[in-house]
Every structure is written in C-alpha cells, then in structure tokens.
N, C-alpha and C positions, 0 to 999 in steps of 0.2 A: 230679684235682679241676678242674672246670670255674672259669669266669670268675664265671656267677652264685654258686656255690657256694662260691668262695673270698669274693664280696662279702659274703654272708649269714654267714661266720662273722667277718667283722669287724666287722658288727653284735651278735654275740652278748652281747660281753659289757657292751656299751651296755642292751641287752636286758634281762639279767637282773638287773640294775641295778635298773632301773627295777621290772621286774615283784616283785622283792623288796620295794621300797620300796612300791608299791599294794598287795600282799597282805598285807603284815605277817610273812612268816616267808620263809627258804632255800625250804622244802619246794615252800612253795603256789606262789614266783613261780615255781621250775627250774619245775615241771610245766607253770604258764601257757607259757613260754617254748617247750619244747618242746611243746605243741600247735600254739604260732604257727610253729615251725618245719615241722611237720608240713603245716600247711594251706600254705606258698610252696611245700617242696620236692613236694608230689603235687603242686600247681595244679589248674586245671579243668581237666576229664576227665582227671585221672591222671597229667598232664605238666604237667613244672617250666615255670614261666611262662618266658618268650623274655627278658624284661627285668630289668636288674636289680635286686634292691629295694633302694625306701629305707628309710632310718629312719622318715620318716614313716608309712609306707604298714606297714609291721611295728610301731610304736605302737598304730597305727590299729584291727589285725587284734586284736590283743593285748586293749586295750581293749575288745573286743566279746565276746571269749572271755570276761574277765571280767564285763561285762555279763548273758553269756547264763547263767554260772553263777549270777547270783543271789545270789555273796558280796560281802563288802564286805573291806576289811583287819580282822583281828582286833582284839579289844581290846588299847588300849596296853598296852606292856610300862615299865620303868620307865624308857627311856632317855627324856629332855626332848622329841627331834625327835617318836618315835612318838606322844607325849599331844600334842605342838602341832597335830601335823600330824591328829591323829583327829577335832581339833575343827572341823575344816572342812567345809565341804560336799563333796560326792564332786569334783564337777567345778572345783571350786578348788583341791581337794587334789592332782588330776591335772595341772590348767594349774602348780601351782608345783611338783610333779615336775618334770615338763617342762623348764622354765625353767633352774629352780636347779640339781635334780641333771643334767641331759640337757644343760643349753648350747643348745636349740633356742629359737631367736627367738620372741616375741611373735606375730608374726606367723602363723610355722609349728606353735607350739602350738595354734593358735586350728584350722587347718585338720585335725590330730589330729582334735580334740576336738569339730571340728564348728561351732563359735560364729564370731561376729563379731569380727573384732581388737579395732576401737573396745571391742567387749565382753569381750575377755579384757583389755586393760590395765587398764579397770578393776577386774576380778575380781581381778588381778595382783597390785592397790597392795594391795586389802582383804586380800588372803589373806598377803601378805606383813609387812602392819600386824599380823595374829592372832597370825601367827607369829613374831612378832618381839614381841610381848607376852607372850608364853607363856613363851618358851624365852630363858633364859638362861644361855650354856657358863661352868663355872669352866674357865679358862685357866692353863695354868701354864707360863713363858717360859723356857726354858735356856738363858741370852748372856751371854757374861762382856764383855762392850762394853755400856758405861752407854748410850751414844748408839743404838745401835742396840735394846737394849732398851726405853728409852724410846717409841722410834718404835712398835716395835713391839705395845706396851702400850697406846698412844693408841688402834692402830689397832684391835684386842681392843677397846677400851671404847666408841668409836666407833660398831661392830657393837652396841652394847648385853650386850654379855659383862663376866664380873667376872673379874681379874686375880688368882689367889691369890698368886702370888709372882714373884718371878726369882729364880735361881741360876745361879752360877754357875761349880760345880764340880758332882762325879757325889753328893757326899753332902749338900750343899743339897739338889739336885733329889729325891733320894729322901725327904729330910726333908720338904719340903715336900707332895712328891705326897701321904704318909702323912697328913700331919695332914688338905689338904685334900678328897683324893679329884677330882682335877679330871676334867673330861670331854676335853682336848685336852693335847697340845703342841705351844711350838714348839722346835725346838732348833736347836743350833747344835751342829757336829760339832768343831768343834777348840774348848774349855774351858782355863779357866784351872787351873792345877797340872796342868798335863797331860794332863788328863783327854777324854775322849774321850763325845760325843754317842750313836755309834753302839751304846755299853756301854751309855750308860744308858739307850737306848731299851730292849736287850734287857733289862738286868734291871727294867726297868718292866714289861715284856710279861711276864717269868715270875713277878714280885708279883700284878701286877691288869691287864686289858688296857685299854689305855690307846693309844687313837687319839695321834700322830706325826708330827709337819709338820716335815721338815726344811730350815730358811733357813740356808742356806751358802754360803762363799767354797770348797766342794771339793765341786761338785755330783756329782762321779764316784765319791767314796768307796764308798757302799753297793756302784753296780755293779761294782766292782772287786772289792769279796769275796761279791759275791753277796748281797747284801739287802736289794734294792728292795724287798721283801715289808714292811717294817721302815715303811714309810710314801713319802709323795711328797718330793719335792724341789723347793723355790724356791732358783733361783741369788741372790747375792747378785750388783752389788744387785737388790733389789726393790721393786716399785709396793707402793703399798698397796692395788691392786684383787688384784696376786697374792693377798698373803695372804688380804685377804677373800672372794676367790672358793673358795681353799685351803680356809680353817677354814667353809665351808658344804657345803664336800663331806666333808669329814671327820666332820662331826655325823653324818653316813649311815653310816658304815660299822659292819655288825653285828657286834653283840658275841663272846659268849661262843665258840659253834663258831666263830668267825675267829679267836679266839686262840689256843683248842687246834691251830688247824692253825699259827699264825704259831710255838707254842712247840716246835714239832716243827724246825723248820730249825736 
C-alpha cells in the first residue's frame, strides 16, 4: 500500500461518518463513500492523483456526488438528532455536520461548502440555535461519587438535556434506564457494591441499544478485555468541554444495526 493510499484509508472512516449523517441511512452514505473513493483512487485520466488527500478536498467531492444525485437525507427516523437536523436548510445542515460531528473549523467548513466564513458563523449560531431547540437528550448518569455526579448533571442541563436519574449501582442504573428510556449515558466503570460499569453497559446493550460515554479514573479497562466497541472513554479528571463535546457525538451514532453488531462481541 502506498503513502497516498495508506492517507485515504485514514480518512475513511471520518468519511463515512459523515456521508451516513447527510444521507440519512448506512446504505446510502457506504455507497456515497465509496464513489468518492472511486473518483481519488482512478484520478484524471486513470491515475491516482500525485498528492495526498485531504479531508477537505474528499468532503468537498462527496458533497457533489451527492448534489449531482439529486437526493436529499431521508425522511427522519425517530431518533431527536435526525428530526432536528431535517429541519434545517441543506447547507446549514452540512456546515453543522462539519463542525460538530467532523471537528473541522468554521473556517474550513466554509471553504468545503463553498461560502464566506463571515457567512458560515453566522449560519453556524442559527443552525445550532434550531438545533438546540429541537433536540433534547434524556441522560442518564452512572456515578456513585455525589460530587462528580453533580458536576456532571450541571453539565447535561447546561447543554439544554434533561437528567433522568443517577445511579449508583448496576440495579439503579437498569431501573432507571427502564422507567426512562434515556437517549445517552455516562458511566463510571468502578460502582458502588462492587459493581462494575462495563456489565452494565453490556446488559444495557442486550435490553435496548443505548449510546455509552465512559468518564473514568481506569481509562484502560475496556481495552484491556477488549471493548472499546462498548462506547468512548473520558479520563477522569475531565473538562466540561470533554463531555460536551462527548454527549454531541454520541447523539450521532446509529441505532438499531450498530447494536446488533455491538451484541454479537
């Protein structure tokens, strides 16, 4: 595998990402994806470009592929992000892809996307104001530390999300997710009476599939027996930009087929 070739598959999966979140389904965005692969790896006339790609320049392509098909993302499905995010205009919908799910600057969205900076910050605030009146996550907090849950619940309500509980053992946490059905967690892996985090994400995941943000003082746990798949990891301690930044990438991740593969490990 070459130099280019090794860059374009560390993009991929930034890539599909993305292309998931603009079409609305797995299906539509792999397919987006691998067109845009198809179009870097021929190049013009036949030959892989000399250079290596960027991010932007594989948004950019992506984006036009979709363009020239003439689809837009499907109708929302029931999760909050898809109905907030439908409600937008295309290209505000794509500048706060960008942004939020991708970590690309204001700036370098804007040059994606074709527009003026000055004029994507503005689009930026509106689109993030829509969507931030739209979408409310019910949260539910796994911390047997009053102090750190506290914090942590500020920072959930802060973001405009509603806190359904805290727990702080595995049969709270189950009681609770039941009654409320939340959209996120966060947990904490070492629980009071012994109890263990990484159990309760699994038997959340084989109830209902349930998005997983792990804030911990044992950031190594999961990879240790293998279960990064199980959700991300904030070391303790942490900012409150972690988690916020955290629980808005987590609102992305799809449902149903993500769980049947997560329940398979």
């Amino acid at each position: 595998m070459d130099q280019n070739t090794r860059h374009l598959m560390e993009h991929l999966p930034y890539l599909r990402r993305y292309a998931r979140a603009l079409t609305g389904t797995s299906t539509q965005g792999d397919a987006l994806v691998t067109r845009t692969l198809e179009w870097y790896l021929d190049g013009p006339g036949g030959s892989a470009p000399a250079v290596d790609p960027s991010r932007g320049s594989l948004y950019r392509y992506l984006n036009q592929l979709q363009d020239s098909s003439g689809a837009r993302a499907g109708a929302p499905g029931v999760h909050p992000v898809e109905a907030a995010l439908h409600s937008l205009d295309e290209m505000d919908r794509r500048l706060y892809l960008l942004v939020n799910l991708e970590d690309l600057p204001v700036a370098d969205a804007a040059t994606v996307l074709g527009i003026a900076p000055e004029d994507a910050v503005e689009r930026l605030n509106f689109a993030r104001e829509r969507v931030r009146s739209k979408l409310t996550a019910t949260i539910l907090i796994v911390e047997d530390d009053a102090i750190i849950a506290f914090d942590l619940a500020e920072t959930v309500r802060g973001m405009g999300h509603t806190v359904c509980g805290n727990a702080a053992t595995m049969d709270e946490a189950l009681s609770l997710a039941g009654r409320h059905a939340p959209t996120l967690a966060l947990m904490d892996i070492r629980l009071a009476e012994g109890d263990n985090g990484i159990e309760v994400a699994r038997e959340l995941r084989r109830q209902r599939f349930l998005p997983v943000i792990f804030v911990t003082a044992f950031p190594n746990e999961l990879a240790k027996q293998g279960l990064e798949h199980l959700g991300p990891v904030i070391p303790k301690p942490f900012t409150r930009e972690q988690i916020e930044q955290a629980i808005t990438r987590a609102v992305f991740t799809p449902h149903p087929e993500e769980a049947s593969l997560a329940m398979k490990h």
